[in-house]
C-alpha positions as CSV (number, residue, x, y, z in Angstrom):
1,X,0.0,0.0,0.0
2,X,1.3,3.3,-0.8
3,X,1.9,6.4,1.9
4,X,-0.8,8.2,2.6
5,X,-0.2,12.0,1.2
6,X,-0.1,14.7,3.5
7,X,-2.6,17.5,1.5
8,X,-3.1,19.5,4.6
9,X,-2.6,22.7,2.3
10,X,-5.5,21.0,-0.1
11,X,-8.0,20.3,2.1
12,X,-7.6,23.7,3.2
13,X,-7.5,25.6,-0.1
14,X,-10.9,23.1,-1.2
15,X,-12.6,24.8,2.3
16,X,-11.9,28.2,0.8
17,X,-12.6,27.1,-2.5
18,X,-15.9,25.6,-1.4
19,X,-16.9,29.1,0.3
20,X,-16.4,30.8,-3.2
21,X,-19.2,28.8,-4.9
22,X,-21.9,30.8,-3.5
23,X,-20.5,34.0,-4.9
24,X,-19.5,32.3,-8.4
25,X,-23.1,31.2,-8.7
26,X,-24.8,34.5,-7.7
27,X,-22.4,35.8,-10.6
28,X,-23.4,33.7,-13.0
29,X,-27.4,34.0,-11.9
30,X,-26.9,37.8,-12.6
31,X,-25.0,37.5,-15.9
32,X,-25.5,40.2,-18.0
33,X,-22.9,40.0,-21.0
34,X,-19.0,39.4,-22.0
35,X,-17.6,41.6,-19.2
36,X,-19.8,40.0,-16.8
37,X,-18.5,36.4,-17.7
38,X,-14.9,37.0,-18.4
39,X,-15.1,38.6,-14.6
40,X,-16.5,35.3,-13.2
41,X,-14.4,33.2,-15.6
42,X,-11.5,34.8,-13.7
43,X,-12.7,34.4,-10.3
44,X,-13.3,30.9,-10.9
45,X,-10.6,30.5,-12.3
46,X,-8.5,32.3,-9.0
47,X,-10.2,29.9,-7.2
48,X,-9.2,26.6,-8.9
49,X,-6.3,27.8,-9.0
50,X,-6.1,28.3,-5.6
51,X,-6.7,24.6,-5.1
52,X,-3.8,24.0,-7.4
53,X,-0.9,26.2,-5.7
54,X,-2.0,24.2,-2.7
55,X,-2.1,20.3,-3.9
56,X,1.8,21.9,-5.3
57,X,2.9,22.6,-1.7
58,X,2.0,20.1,-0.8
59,X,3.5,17.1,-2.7
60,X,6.7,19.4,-4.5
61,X,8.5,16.9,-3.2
62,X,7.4,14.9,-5.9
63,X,5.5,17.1,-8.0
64,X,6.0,20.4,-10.6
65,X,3.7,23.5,-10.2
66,X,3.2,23.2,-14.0
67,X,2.1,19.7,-13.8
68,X,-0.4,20.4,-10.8
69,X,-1.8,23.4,-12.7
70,X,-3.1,20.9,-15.2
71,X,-5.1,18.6,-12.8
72,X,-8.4,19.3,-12.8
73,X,-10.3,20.9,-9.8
74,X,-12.7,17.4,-9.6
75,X,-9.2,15.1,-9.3
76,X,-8.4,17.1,-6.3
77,X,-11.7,17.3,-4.8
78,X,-11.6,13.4,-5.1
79,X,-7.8,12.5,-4.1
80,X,-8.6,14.4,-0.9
81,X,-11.8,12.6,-0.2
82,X,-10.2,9.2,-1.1
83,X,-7.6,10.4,1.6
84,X,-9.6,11.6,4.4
85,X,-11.5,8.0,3.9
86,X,-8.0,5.8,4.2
């Protein structure tokens, strides 16, 4: 069995992440044109990223930032619930 990663920086980045959705959905409720989209395509985007800088810190020992840019916000969401349930 493998070693059990340490995402402390994760788990807390998807907590902050998780508080942003409320604001990202009222955004895209109250959508009114290209400015108002490429404005919440950029928060959301902040927020993934977020996530991202976080999973890095987390395994650098083992990992590049540019290839934890690239994993998708989902992956993360479920390789920290996979952890918290080993």
């Amino acid at each position: 069995m493998a070693d059990k990663l340490d995402l402390t920086q994760t788990r807390a980045a998807l907590i902050k992440y998780n508080a942003m959705q409320g604001e990202l959905e009222q955004m895209l409720k109250t959508m009114s044109g290209n400015d108002s989209f490429y404005e919440w395509d950029k928060r959301r985007q902040a927020a993934e990223d977020l996530v991202k800088e976080a999973f890095h810190r987390d395994t650098k020992h083992v990992n590049s930032l540019d290839n934890c840019m690239l994993i998708g916000i989902y992956s993360l969401q479920e390789m920290v619930a996979k952890e918290d349930a080993a």
